[in-house]
BAROBA-386884 format. One record per residue: residue in one letter; residue number from 1; y, x, z of N, C-alpha, C, CB in turn. Coordinates in steps of 0.05 Angstrom, whole numbers. Glycine has a CB too. Example, Ala and Ser with C-alpha at 12.3 -4.5 7.8 and 13.67 -1.06 7.14 Angstrom:
! BAROBA-386884
+---+-----+--------+--------+--------+--------+--------+--------+--------+--------+--------+--------+--------+--------+
: r :   k :   n.c2 :   n.c1 :   n.c3 :  ca.c2 :  ca.c1 :  ca.c3 :   c.c2 :   c.c1 :   c.c3 :  cb.c2 :  cb.c1 :  cb.c3 :
+---+-----+--------+--------+--------+--------+--------+--------+--------+--------+--------+--------+--------+--------+
: A :   1 :   -114 :    264 :    156 :    -90 :    246 :    156 :    -66 :    264 :    156 :    -89 :    226 :    181 :
: S :   2 :    -45 :    257 :    142 :    -21 :    273 :    143 :      1 :    258 :    157 :    -12 :    282 :    114 :
+---+-----+--------+--------+--------+--------+--------+--------+--------+--------+--------+--------+--------+--------+
//
This chain:
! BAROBA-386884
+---+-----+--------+--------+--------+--------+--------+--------+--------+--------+--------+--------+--------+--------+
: r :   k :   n.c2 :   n.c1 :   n.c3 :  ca.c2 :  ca.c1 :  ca.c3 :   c.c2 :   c.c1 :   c.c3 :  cb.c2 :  cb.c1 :  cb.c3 :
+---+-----+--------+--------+--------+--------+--------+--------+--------+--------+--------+--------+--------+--------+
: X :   1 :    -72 :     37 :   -162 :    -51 :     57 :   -163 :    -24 :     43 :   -166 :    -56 :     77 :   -186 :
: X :   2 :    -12 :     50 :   -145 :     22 :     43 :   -147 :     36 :     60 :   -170 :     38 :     51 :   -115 :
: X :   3 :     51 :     52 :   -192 :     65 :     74 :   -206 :     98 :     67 :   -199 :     57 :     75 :   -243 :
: X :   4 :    107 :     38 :   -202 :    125 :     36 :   -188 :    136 :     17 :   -173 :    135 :     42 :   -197 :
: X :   5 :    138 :     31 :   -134 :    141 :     14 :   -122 :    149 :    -11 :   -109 :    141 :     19 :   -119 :
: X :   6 :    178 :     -8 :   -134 :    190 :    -26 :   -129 :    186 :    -59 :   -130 :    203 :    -20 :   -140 :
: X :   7 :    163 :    -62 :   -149 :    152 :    -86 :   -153 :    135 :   -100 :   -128 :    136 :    -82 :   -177 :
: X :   8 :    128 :    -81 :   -108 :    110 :    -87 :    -86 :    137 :    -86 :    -63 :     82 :    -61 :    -81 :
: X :   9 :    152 :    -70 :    -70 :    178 :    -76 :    -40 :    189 :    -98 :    -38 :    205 :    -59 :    -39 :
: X :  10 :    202 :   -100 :    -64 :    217 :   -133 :    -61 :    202 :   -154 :    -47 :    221 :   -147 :    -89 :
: X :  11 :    175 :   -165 :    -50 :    167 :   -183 :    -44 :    166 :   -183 :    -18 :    150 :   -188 :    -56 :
: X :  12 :    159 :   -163 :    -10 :    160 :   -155 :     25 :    184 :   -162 :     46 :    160 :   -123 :     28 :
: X :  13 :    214 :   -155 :     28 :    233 :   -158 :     32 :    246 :   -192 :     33 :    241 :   -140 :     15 :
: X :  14 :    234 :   -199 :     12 :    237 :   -232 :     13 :    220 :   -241 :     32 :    231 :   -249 :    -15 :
: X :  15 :    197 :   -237 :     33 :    174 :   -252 :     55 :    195 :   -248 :     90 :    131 :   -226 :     55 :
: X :  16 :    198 :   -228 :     89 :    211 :   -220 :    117 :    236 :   -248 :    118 :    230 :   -181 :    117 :
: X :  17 :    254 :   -239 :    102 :    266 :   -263 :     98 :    262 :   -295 :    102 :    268 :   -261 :     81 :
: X :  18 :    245 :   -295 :     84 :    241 :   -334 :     87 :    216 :   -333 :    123 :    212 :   -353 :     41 :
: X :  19 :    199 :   -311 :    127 :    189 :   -309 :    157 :    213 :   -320 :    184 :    182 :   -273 :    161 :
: X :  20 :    234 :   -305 :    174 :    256 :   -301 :    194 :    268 :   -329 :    200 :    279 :   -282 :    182 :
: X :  21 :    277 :   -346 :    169 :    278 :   -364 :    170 :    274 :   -394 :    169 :    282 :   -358 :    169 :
: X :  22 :    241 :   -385 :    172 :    224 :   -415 :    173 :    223 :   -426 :    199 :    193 :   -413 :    164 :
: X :  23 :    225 :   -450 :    194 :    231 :   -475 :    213 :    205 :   -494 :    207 :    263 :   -494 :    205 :
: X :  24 :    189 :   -492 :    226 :    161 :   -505 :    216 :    162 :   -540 :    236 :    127 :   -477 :    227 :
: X :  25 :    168 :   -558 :    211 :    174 :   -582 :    219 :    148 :   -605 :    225 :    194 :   -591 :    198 :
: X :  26 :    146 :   -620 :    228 :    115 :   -635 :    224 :    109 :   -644 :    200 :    109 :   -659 :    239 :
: X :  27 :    131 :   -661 :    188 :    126 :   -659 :    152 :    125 :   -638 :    135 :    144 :   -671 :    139 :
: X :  28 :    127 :   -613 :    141 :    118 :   -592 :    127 :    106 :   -569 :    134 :    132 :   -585 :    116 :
: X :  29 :     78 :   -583 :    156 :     79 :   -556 :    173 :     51 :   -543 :    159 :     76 :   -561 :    214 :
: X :  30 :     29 :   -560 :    142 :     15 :   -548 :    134 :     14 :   -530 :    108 :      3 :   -562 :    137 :
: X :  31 :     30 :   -541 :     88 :     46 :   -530 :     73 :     56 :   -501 :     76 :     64 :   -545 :     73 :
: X :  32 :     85 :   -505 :    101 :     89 :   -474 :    107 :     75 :   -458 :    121 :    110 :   -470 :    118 :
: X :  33 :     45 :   -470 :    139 :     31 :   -452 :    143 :      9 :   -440 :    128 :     26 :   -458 :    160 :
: X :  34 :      5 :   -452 :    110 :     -6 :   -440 :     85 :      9 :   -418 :     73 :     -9 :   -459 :     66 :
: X :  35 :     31 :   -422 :     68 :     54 :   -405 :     56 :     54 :   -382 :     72 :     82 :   -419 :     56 :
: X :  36 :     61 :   -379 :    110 :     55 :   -362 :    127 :     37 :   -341 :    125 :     51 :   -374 :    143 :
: X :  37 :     10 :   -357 :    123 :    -16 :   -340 :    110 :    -19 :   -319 :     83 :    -36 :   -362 :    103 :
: X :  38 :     -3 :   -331 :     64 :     -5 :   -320 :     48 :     16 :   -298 :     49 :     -7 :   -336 :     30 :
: X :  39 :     30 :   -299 :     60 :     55 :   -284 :     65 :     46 :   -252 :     77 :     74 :   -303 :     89 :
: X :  40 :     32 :   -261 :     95 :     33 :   -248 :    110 :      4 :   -233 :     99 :     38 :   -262 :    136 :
: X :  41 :    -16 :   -234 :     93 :    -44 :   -226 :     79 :    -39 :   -206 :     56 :    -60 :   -254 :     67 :
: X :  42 :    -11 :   -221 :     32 :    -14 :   -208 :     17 :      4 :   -182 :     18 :    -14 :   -223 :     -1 :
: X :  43 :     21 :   -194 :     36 :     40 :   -164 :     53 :     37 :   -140 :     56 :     43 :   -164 :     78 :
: X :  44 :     18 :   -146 :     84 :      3 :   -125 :     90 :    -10 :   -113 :     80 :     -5 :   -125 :    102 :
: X :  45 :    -23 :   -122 :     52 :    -29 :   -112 :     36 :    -20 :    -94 :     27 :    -33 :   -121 :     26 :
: X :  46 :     -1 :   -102 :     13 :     22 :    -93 :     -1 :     27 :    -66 :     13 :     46 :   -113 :     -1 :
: X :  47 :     27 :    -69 :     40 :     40 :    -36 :     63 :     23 :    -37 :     59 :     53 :    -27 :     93 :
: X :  48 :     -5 :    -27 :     67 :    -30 :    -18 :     64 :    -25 :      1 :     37 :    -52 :    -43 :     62 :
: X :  49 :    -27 :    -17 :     21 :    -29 :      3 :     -7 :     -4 :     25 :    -14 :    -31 :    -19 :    -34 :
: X :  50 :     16 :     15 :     -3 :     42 :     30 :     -4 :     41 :     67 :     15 :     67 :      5 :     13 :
: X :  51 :     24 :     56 :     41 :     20 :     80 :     58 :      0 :     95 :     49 :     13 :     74 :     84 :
: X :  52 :    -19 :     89 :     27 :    -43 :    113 :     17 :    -27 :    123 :     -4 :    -78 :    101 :      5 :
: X :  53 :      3 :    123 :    -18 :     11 :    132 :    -34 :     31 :    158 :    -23 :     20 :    111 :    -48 :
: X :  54 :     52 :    164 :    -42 :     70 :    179 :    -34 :    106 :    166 :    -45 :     59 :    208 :    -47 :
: X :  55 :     94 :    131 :    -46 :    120 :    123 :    -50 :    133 :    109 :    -16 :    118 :     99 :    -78 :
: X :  56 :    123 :    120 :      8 :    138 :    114 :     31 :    143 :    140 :     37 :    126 :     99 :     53 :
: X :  57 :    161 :    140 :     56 :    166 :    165 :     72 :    145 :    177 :     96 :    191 :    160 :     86 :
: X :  58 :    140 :    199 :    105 :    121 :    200 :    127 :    128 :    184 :    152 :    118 :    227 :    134 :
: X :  59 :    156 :    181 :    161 :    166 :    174 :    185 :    158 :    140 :    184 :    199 :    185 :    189 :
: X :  60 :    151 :    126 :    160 :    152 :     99 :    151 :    122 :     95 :    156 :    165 :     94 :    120 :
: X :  61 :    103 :    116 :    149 :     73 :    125 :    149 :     63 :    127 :    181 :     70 :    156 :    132 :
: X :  62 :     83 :    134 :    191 :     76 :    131 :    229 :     83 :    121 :    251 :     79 :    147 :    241 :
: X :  63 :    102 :     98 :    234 :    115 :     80 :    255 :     89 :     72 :    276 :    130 :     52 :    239 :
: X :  64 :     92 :     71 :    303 :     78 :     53 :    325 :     96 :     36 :    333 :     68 :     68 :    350 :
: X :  65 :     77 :     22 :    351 :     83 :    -10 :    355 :     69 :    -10 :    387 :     65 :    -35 :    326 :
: X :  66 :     72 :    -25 :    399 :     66 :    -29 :    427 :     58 :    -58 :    425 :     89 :    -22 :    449 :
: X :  67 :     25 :    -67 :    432 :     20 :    -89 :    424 :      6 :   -109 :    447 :      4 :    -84 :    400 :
: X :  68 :     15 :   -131 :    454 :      1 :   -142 :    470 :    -28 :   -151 :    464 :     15 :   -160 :    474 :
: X :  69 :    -51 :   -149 :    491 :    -71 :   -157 :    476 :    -89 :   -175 :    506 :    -88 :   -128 :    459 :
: X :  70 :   -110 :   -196 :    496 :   -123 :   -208 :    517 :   -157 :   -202 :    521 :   -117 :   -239 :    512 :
: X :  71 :   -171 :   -180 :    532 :   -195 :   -186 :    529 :   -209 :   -213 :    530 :   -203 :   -174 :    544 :
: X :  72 :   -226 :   -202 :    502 :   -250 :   -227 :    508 :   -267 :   -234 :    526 :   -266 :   -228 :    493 :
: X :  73 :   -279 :   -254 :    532 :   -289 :   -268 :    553 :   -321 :   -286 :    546 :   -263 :   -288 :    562 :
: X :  74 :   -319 :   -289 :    521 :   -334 :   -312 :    498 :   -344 :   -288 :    485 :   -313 :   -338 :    475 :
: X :  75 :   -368 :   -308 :    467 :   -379 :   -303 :    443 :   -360 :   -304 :    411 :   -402 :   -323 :    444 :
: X :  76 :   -352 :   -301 :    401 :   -326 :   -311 :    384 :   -351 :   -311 :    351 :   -289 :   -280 :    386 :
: X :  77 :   -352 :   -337 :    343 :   -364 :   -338 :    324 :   -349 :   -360 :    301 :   -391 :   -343 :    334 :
: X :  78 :   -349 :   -366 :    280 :   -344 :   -379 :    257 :   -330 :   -409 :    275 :   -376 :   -383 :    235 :
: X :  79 :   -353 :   -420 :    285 :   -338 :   -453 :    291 :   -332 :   -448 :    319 :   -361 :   -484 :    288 :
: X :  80 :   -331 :   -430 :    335 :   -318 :   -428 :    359 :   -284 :   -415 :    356 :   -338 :   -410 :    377 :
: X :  81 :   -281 :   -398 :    340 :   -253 :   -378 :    335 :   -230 :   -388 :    337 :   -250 :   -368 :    309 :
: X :  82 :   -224 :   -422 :    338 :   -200 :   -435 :    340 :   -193 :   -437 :    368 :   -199 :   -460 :    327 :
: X :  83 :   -214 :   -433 :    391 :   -217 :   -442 :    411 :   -202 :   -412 :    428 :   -250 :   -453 :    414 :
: X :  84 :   -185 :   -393 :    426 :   -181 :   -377 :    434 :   -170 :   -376 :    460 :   -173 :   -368 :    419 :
: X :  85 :   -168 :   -399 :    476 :   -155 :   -407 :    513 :   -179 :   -401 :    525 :   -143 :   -446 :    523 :
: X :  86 :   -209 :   -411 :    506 :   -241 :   -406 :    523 :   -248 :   -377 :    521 :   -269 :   -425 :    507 :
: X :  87 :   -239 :   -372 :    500 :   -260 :   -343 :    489 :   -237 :   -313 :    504 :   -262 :   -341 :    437 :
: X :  88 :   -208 :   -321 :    520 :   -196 :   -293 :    509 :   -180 :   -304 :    535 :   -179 :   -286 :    472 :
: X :  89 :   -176 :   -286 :    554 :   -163 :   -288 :    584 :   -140 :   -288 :    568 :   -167 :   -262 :    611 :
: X :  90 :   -125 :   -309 :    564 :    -90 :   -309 :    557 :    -78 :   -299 :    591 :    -75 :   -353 :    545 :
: X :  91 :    -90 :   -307 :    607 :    -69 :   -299 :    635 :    -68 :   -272 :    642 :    -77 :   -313 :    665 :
: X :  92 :    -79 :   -258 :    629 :    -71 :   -221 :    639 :    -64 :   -207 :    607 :   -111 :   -198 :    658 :
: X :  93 :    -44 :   -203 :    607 :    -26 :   -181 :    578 :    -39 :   -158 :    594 :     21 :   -179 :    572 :
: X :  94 :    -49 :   -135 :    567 :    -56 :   -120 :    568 :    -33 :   -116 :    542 :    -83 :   -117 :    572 :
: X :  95 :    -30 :    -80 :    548 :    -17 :    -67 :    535 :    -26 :    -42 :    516 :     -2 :    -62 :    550 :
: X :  96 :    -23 :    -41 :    497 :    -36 :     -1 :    480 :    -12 :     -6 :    465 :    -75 :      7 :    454 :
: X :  97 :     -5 :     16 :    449 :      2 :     30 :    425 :    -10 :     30 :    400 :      3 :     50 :    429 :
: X :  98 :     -3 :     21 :    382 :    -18 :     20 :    350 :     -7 :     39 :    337 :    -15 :     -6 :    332 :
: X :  99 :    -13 :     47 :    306 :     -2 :     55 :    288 :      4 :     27 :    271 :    -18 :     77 :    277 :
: X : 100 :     16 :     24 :    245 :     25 :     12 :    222 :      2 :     -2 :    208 :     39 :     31 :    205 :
: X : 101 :    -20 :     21 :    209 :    -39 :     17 :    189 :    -60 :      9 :    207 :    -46 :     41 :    170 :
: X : 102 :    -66 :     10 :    235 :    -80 :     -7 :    252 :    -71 :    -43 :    246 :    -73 :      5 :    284 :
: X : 103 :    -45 :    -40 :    241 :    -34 :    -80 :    247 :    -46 :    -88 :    219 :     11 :    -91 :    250 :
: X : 104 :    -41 :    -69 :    196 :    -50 :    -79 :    173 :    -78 :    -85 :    173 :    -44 :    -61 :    155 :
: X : 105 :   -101 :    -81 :    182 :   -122 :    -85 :    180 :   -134 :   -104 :    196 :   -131 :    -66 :    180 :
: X : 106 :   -115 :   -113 :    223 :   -110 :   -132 :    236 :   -117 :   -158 :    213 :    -81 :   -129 :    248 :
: X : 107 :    -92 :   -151 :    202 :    -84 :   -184 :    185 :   -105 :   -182 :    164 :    -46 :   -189 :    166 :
: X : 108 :   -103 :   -158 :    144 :   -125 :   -159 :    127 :   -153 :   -170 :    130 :   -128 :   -137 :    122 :
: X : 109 :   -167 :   -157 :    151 :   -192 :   -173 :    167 :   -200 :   -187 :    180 :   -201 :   -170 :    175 :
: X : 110 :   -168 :   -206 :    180 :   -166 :   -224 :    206 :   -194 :   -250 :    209 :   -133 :   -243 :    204 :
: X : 111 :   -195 :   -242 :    238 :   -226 :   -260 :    237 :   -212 :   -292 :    251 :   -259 :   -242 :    266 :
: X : 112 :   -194 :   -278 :    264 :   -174 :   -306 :    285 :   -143 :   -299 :    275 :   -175 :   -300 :    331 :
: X : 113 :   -133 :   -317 :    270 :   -101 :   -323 :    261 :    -87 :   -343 :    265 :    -95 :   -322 :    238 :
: X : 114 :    -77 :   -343 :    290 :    -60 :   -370 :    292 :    -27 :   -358 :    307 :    -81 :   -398 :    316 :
: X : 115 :    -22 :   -380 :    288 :     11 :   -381 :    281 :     28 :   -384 :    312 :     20 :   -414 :    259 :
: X : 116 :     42 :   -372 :    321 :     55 :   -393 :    354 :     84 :   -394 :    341 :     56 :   -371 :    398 :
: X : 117 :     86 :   -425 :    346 :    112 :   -427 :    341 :    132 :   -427 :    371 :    114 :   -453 :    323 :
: X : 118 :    156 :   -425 :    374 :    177 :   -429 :    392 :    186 :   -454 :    395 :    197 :   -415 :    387 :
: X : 119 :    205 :   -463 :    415 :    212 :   -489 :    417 :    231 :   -501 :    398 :    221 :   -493 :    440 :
: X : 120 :    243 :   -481 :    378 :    259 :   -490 :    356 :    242 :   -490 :    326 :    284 :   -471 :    355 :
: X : 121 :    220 :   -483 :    335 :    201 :   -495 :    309 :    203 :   -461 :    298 :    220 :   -527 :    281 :
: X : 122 :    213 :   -443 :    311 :    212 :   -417 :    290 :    182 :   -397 :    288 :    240 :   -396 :    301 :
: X : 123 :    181 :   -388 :    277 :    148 :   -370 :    288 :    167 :   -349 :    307 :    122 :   -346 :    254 :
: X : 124 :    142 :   -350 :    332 :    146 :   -315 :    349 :    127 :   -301 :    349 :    153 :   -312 :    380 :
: X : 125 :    105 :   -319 :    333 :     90 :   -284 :    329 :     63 :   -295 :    327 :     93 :   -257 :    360 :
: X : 126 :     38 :   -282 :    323 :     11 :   -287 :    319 :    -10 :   -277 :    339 :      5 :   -277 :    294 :
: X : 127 :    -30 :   -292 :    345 :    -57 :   -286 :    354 :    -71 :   -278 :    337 :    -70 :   -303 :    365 :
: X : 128 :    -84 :   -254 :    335 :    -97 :   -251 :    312 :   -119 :   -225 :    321 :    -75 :   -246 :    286 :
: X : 129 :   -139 :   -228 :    307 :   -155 :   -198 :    317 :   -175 :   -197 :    287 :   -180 :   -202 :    354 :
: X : 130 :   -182 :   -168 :    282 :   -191 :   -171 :    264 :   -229 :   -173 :    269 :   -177 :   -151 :    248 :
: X : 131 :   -244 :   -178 :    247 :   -272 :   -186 :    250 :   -288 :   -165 :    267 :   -284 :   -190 :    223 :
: X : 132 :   -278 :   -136 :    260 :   -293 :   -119 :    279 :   -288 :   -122 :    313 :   -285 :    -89 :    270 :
: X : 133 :   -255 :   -124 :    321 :   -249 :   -129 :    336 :   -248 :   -152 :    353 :   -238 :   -122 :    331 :
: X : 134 :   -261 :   -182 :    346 :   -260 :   -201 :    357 :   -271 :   -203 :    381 :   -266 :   -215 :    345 :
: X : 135 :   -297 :   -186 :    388 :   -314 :   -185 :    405 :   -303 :   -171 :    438 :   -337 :   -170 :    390 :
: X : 136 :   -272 :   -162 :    422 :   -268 :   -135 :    441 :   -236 :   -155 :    459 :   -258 :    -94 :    416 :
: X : 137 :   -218 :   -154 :    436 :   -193 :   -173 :    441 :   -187 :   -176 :    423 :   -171 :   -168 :    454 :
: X : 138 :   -161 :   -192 :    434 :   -133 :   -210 :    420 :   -117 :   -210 :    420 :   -126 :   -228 :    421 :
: X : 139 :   -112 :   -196 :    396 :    -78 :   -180 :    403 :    -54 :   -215 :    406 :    -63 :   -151 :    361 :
: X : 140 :    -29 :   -201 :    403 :     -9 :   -222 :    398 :      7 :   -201 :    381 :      7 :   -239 :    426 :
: X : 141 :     16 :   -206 :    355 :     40 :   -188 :    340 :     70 :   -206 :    345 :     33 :   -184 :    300 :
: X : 142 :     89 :   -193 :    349 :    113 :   -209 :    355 :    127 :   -215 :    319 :    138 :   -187 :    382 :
: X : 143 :    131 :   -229 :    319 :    145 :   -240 :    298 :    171 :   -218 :    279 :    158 :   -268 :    312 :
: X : 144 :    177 :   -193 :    305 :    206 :   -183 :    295 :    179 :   -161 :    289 :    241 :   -175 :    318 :
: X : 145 :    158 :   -158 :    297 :    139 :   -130 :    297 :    135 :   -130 :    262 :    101 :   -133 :    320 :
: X : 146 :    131 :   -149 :    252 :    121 :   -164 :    222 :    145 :   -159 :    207 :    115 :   -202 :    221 :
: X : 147 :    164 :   -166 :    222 :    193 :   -170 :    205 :    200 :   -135 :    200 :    223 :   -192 :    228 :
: X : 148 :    195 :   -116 :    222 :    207 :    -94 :    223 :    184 :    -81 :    210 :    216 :    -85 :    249 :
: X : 149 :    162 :    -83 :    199 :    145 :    -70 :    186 :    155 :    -72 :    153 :    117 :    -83 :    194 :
: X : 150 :    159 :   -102 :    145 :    159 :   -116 :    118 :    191 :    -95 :    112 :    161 :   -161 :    119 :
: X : 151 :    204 :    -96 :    130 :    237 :    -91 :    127 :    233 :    -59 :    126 :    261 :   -105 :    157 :
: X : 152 :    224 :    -47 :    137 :    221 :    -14 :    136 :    208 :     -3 :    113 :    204 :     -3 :    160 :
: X : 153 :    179 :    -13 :    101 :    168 :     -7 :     79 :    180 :    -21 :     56 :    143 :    -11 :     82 :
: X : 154 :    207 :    -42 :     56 :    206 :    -52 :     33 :    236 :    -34 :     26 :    203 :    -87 :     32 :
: X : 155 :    247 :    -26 :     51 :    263 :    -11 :     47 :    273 :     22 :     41 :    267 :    -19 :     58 :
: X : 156 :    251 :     28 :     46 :    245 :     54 :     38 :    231 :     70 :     13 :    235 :     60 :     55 :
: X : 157 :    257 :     83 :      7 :    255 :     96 :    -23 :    258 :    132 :    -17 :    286 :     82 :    -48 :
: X : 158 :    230 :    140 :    -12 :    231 :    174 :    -11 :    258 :    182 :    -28 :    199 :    191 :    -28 :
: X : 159 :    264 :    209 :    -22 :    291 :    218 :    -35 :    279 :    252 :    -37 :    325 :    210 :    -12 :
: X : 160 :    257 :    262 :    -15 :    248 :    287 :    -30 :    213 :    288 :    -21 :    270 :    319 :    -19 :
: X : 161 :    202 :    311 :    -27 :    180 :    315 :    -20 :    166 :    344 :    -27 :    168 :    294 :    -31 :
: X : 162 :    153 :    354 :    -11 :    141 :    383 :    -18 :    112 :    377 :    -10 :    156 :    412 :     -1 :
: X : 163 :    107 :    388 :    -38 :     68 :    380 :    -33 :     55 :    405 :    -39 :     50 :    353 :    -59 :
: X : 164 :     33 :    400 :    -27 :     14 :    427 :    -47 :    -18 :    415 :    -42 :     18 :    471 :    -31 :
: X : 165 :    -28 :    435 :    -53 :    -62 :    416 :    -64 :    -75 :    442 :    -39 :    -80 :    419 :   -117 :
: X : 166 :    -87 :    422 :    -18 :   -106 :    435 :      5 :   -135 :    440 :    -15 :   -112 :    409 :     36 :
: X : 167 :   -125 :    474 :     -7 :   -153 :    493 :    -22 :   -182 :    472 :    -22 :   -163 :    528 :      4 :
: X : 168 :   -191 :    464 :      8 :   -218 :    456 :     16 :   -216 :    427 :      2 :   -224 :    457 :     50 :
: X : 169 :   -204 :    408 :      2 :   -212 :    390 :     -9 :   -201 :    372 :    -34 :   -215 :    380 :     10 :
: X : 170 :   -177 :    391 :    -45 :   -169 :    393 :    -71 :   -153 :    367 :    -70 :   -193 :    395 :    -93 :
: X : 171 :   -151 :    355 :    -50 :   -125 :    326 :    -55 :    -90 :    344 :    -42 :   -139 :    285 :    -22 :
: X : 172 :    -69 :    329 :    -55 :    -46 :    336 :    -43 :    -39 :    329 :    -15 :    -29 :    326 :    -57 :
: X : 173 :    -31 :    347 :      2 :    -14 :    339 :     16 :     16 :    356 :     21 :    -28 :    335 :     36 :
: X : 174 :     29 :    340 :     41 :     63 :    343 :     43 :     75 :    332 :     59 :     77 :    335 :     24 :
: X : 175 :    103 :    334 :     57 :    119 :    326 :     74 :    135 :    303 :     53 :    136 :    352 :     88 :
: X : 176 :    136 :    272 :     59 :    150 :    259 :     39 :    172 :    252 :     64 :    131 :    232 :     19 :
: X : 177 :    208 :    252 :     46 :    222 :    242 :     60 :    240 :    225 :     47 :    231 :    258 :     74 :
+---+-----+--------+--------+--------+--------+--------+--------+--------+--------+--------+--------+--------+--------+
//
């Protein structure tokens, strides 16, 4: 139970931050990709748990995302998963629509996660699919998709809300804004 959110936004808000501006060099690349990982794992977390509450807004609760993805091709198992050029047609982008809480479970269950960096050493974004999904595809999340998730939920502080308790199954719902 979240009581108050603020302790889970900030960090979101900084992660976006130092994301934005990491420069992943060869003397510190395992380091900040460790750091990446954790960044990003305990994040989405963080939105995950933020969206089963009533400390986001609804409009923050339904953001979509338009996500590139590569069907699989391979078996994708434990000591094969790094190998994702064999297992996952990189030469045809496929396109869908996500929700917020689809990317979160992405990273949360990620079975494959690797980092792509740009030619200035910056991240642009991740391969990643989660364990149910490995068999199926491989998405790619863009680096600003992460940044505009972390930056929207860390920035958003409801200002009203009208709830009422649904007769049939006795939990609240509402409109949070």
């Amino acid at each position: 139970m979240i009581h108050e959110s603020e302790y889970w936004k900030i960090p979101l808000l900084r992660a976006a931050t130092w994301l934005e501006k990491l420069r992943i060099t060869e003397g510190s690349a395992e380091c900040s990709l460790v750091r990446v990982e954790k960044e990003l794992f305990f994040g989405f977390y963080a939105v995950r748990k933020l969206l089963d509450t009533f400390k986001v807004s609804d409009k923050t609760k339904t953001m979509i995302f338009e996500l590139k993805w590569f069907s699989c091709v391979g078996r994708v198992d434990y000591f094969n998963a790094h190998r994702i050029d064999e297992l996952f047609n990189l030469n045809k982008i496929n396109k869908e629509t996500r929700d917020v809480q689809f990317l979160c479970n992405q990273f949360i269950h990620s079975y494959i996660f690797v980092p792509v960096e740009g030619e200035q050493s910056q991240l642009l974004g991740f391969y990643i699919c989660s364990d149910r999904t490995r068999h199926e595809k491989l998405y790619f999340i863009e680096i600003q998709q992460v940044l505009s998730i972390f930056r929207t939920v860390g920035r958003d502080y409801p200002t009203s809300a009208i709830m009422k308790r649904d007769s049939s199954t006795g939990q609240w719902e509402g409109k949070i804004e």
